[in-house]
C-alpha positions in Angstrom: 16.7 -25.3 -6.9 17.6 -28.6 -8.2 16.6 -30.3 -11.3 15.2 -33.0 -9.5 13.0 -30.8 -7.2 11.8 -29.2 -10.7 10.5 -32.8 -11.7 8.7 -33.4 -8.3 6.8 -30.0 -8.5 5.8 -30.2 -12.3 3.0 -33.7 -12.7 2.5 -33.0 -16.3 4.4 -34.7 -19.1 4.6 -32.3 -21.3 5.9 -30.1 -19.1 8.8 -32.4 -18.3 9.6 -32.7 -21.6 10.3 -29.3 -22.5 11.8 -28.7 -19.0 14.2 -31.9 -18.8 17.1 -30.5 -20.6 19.7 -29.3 -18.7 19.9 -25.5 -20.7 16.3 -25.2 -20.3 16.1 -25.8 -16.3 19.2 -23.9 -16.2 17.9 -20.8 -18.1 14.6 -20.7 -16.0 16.8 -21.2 -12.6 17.8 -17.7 -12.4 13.9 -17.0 -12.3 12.7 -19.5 -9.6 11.3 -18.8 -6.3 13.1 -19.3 -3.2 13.1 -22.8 -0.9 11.2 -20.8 1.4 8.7 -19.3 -1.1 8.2 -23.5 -2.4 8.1 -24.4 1.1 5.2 -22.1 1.9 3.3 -21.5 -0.9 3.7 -24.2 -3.3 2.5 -27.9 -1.5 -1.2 -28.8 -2.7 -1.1 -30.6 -5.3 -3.5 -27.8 -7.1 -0.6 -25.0 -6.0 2.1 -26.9 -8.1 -0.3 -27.4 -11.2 -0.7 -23.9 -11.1 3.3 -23.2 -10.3 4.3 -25.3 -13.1 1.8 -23.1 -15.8 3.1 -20.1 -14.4 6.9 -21.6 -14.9 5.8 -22.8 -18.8 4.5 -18.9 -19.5 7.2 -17.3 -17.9 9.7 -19.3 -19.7 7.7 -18.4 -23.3 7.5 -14.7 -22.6 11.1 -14.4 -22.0 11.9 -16.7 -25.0 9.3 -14.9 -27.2 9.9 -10.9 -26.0 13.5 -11.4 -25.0 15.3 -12.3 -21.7 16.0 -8.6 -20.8 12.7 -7.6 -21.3 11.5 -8.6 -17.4 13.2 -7.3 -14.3 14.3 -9.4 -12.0 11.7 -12.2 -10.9 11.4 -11.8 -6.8 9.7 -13.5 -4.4 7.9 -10.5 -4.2 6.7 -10.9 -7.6 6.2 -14.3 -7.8 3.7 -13.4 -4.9 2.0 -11.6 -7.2 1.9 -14.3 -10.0 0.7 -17.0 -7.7 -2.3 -14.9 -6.6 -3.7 -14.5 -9.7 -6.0 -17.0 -11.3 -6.2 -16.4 -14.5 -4.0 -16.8 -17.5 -5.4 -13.4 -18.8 -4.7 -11.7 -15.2 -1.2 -13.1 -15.4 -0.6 -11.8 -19.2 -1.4 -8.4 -18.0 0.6 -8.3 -14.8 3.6 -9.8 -17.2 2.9 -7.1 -19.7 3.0 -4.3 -16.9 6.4 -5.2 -15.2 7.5 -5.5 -18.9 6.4 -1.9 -19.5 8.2 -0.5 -16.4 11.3 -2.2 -16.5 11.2 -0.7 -20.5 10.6 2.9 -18.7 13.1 2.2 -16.1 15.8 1.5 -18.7 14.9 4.0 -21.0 15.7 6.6 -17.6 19.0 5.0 -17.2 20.0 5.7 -20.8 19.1 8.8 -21.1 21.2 9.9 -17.4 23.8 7.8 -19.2 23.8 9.8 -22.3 24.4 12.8 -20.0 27.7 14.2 -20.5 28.4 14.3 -16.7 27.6 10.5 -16.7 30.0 7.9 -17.8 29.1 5.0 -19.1 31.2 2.5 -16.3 28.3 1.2 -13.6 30.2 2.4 -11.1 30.1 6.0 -12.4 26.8 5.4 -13.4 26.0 4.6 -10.1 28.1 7.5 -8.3 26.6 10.2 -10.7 23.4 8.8 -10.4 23.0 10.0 -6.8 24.8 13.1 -7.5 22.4 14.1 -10.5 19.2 13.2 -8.0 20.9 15.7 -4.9 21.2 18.1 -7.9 17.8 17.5 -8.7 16.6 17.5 -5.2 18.1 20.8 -4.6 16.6 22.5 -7.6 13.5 21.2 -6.4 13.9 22.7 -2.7 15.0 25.9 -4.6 12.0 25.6 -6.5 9.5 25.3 -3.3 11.4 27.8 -0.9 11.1 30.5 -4.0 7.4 30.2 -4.2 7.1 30.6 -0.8 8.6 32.9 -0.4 7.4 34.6 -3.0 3.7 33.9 -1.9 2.9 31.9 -5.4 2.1 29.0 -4.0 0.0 26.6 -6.7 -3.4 25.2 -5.0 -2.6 22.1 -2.9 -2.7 18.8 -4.7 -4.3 15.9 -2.8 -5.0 12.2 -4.6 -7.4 10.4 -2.9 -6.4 6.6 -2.7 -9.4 5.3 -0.6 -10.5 2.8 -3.5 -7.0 0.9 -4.5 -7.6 -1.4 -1.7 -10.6 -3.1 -3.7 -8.6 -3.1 -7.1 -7.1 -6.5 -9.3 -3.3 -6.4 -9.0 -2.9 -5.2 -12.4 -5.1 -1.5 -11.7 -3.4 -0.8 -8.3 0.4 -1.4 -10.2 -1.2 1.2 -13.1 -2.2 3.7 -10.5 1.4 3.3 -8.6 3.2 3.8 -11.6 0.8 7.2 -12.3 1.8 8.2 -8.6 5.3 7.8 -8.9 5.6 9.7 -12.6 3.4 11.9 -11.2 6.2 12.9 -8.7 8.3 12.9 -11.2 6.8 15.3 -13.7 6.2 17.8 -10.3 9.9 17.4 -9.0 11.8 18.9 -12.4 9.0 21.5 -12.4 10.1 25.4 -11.5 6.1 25.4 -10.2 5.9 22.3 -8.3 2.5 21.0 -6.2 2.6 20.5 -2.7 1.6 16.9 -3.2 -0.4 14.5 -0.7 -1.5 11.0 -1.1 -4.3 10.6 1.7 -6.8 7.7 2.4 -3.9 5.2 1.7 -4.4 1.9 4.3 -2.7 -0.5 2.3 -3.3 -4.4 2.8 -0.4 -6.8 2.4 -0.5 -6.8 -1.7 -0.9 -3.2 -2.4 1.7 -2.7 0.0 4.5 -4.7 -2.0 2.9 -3.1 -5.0 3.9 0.1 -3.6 7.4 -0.8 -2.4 8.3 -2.0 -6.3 6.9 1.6 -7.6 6.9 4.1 -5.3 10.8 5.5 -5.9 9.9 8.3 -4.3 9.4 6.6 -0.8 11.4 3.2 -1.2 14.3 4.5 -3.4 15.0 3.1 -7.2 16.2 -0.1 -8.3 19.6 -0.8 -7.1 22.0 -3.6 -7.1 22.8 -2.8 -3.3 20.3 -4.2 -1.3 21.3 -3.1 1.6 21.5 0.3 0.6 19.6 2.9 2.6 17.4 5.1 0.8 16.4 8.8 2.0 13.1 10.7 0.6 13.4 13.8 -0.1 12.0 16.7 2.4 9.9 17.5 -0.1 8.6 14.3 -1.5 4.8 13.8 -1.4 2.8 13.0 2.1 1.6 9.6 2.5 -1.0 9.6 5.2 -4.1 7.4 6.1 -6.4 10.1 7.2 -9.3 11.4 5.3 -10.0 14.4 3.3 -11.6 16.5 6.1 -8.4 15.8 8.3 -5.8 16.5 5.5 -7.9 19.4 3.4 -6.1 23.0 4.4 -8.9 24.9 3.5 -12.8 24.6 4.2 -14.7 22.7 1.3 -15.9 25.3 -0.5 -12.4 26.4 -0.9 -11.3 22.8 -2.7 -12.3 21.0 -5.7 -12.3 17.6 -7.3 -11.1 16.8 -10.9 -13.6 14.1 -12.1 -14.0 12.8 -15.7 -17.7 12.4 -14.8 -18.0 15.9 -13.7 -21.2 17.7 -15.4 -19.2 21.2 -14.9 -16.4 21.8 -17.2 -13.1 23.8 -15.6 -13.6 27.7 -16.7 -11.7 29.1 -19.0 -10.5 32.3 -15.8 -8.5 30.4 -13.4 -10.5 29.0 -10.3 -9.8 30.9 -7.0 -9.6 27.8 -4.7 -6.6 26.1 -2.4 -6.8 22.5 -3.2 -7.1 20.2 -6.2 -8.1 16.7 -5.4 -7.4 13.8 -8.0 -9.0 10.5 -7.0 -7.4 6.9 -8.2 -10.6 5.6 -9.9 -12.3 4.2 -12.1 -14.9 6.5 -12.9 -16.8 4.1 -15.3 -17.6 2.4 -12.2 -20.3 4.9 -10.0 -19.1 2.7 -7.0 -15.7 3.6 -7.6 -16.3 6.9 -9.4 -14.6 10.2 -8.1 -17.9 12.1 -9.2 -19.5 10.2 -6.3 -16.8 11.1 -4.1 -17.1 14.4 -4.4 -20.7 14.2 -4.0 -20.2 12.6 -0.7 -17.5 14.6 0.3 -19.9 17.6 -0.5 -17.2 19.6 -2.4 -17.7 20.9 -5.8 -16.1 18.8 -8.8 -15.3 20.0 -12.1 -14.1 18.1 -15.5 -11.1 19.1 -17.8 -12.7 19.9 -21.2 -11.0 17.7 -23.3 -12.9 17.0 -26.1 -13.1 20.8 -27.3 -9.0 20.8 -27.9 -8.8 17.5 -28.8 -9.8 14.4 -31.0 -10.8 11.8 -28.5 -9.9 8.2 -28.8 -10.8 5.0 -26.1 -7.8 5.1 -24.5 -7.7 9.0 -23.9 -10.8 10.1 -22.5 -8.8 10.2 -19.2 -5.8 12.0 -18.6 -3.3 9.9 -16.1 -2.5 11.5 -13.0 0.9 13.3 -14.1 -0.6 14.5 -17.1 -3.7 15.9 -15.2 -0.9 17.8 -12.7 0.8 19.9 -16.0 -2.6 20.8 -17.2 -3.4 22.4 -13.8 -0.6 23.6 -13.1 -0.4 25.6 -16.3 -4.2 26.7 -15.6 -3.4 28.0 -12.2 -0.5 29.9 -14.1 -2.9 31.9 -16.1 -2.0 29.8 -19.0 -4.0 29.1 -22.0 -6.0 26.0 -21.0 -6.6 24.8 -24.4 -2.8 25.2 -25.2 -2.1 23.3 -21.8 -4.4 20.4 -23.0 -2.8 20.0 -26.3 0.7 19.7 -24.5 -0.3 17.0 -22.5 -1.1 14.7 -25.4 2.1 15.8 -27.0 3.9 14.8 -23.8 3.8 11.1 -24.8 6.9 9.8 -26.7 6.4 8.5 -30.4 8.8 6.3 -29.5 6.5 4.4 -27.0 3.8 4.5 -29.0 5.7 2.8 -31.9 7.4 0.4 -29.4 4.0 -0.7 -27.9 2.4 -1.7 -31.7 5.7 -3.7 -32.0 5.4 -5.4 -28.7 1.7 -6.0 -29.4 2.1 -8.7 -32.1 4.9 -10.4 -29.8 2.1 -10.1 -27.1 -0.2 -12.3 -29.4 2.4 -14.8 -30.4 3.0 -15.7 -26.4 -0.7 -16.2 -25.9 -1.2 -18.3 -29.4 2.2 -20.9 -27.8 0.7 -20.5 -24.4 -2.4 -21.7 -25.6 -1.4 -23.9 -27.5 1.3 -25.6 -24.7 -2.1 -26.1 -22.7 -3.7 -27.7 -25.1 -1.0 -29.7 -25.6 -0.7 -30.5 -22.1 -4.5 -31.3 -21.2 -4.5 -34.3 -24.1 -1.4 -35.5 -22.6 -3.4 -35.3 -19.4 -6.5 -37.0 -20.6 -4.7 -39.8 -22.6 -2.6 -40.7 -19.2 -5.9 -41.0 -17.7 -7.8 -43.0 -20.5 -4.6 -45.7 -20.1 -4.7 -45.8 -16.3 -8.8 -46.4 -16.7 -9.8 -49.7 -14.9 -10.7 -51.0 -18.7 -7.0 -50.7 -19.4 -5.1 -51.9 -16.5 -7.8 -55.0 -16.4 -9.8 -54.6 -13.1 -12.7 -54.6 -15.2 -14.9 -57.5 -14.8 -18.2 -57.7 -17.4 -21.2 -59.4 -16.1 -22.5 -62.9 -17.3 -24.3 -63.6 -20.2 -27.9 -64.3 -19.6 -29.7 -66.6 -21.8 -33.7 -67.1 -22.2 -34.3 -70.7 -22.4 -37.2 -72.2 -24.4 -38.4 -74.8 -21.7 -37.8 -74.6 -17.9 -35.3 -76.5 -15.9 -37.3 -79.3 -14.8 -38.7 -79.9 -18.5 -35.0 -79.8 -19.4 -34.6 -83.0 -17.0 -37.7 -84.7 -17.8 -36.9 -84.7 -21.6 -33.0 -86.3 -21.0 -35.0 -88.9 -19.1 
């Protein structure tokens, strides 16, 4: 895209200002939509005024959290950006790609810190794919031994029947749970048999899919027209329901529900399916407690707050940490022990990483804010000076005047 094109789209002042030097347009380039993306979805005047905010934040997050700290900027997720409304939406969907991209790199280091890993790209990229086969295989190995040895682990089904309905920002959490959820059950020696059912997805969810799901659409790469291959035993994605997909009558399954009056016993249920449901259970319209009550199949909750000391942000487990806890309870395991572990299972180093990040967070939105500001008295003062006072198409009426005698006495007196 052109300079000048840059110019046409962006009506405010302000905005030209900060965008008119060559470095600037130059840096922000690389992140632009294509002509056809402009073409289509920028061309009301209201479309542009909303491109060119989305253009100013952009350009402050990178400057603000560091220009490596978003993935590439796609059409696909300038989609995204365009559809929502807020700036608060936005600063959220920002914050999650940030937060993926982070995880994303943080994987690559540590398979480039393996010894059988060099550190050229193209090794990297070489070894990669060998150290997934590897992986794959000891996953296979893993499945074909249970089986074989008759140990299979209760059938794990997430119900995905709500994510339709969901903000942007909760279906890419929920797609990001899936995929490490995959993740933590394909290094596993006990792996689930693992099936995502009630999935239609609509146009957005599906590209929100497409950029997590690794599983199904491959990882990142810089080919792309490389072809990707799921693995044999990578989870079932299917539309149909639970009474279609359920291998077992109802009274043989269960739901996990963090609304749940019944807390999981401490002796291993006897059952042959586990179903997780992406919710949000505050909601009762989206709750998987009133799933389960439709469904008419028992639902139980994970006793968390007897092993643990309970915060906001942990009264529910995420999906991948929900699979370890039942997978150690349907070993026999200690359940309480298996609860503790799951906290454990998140890195310091995140934790410390997201407190730094968080003050960064709040300097974007204080300049954000502020540039808006900025930018709606620049808009209000080109308005006051193109009012019809200013530009002098203002006429003011006549003076009127009360006269002490009428006309006609006027005239008789000068006679």
């Amino acid at each position: 895209m052109s300079c000048e094109m840059l110019r046409k789209i962006f009506s405010s002042k302000v905005l030209l200002r900060r965008f008119s030097q060559v470095e600037n347009i130059r840096s922000i380039e690389k992140e632009l939509p294509s002509p056809d993306f402009l073409s289509k979805y920028i061309r009301k005047p209201s479309q542009k005024l909303l491109f060119s905010k989305i253009v100013l934040e952009l350009q402050t997050f990178l400057r603000i959290l560091g220009s490596s700290s978003l993935p590439e900027i796609t059409d696909d997720v300038w989609t995204s950006l365009v559809s929502l409304p807020s700036f608060e939406q936005r600063t959220q969907f920002l914050i999650m790609l940030k937060q993926n991209h982070s995880e994303q790199q943080d994987r690559i280091k540590d398979e480039l810190e393996k010894p059988e890993i060099g550190s050229s790209s193209n090794i990297y990229y070489s070894e990669g794919k060998e150290f997934r086969k590897r992986i794959d295989q000891y996953h296979s190995n893993s499945v074909l031994r249970l089986k074989r040895n008759e140990e299979d682990l209760p059938q794990l089904l997430v119900d995905c029947r709500f994510l339709n309905d969901f903000s942007l920002t909760t279906q890419t959490v929920f797609m990001t749970q899936i995929q490490k959820l995959y993740e933590a059950n394909w290094t596993s020696r006990h792996p689930f048999n693992i099936t995502i059912m009630n999935y239609t997805p609509d146009q957005q969810l599906s590209t929100v899919a497409q950029r997590n799901l690794y599983f199904k659409y491959g990882p990142p790469s810089k080919d792309k027209n490389a072809k990707f291959e799921p693995h044999m035993f990578a989870p079932k994605i299917t539309s149909q329901s639970v009474k279609n997909v359920l291998p077992c009558d109802k009274s043989e399954a269960i739901y996990i529900s963090w609304k749940a009056r019944d807390v999981l016993p401490s002796k291993p249920l006897n059952c042959k399916a586990v179903i997780l449901c992406t919710s949000l259970d505050a909601q009762p319209c989206t709750s998987s407690y009133s799933l389960a009550i439709m469904e008419g199949i028992k639902s139980y909750r994970i006793p968390l707050e007897k092993h643990v000391l309970l915060k906001g942000s942990h009264r529910v487990l995420p999906l991948a940490q929900t699979s370890m806890v039942l997978r150690s309870y349907f070993l026999g395991d200690d359940l309480g022990q298996a609860i503790k572990d799951s906290f454990l299972h998140v890195k310091l180093s995140k934790r410390s990483r997201a407190k730094e990040s968080e003050a960064l967070i709040e300097s974007y939105r204080s300049i954000v804010e502020k540039l808006e500001l900025e930018k709606n008295r620049e808009q209000k003062k080109i308005e006051f000076l193109n009012s019809p006072s200013k530009i002098g198409s203002y006429k003011p009426t006549a003076r009127s005047y009360n006269h002490r005698y009428s006309r006609e006495e006027r005239k008789n007196k000068k006679q």
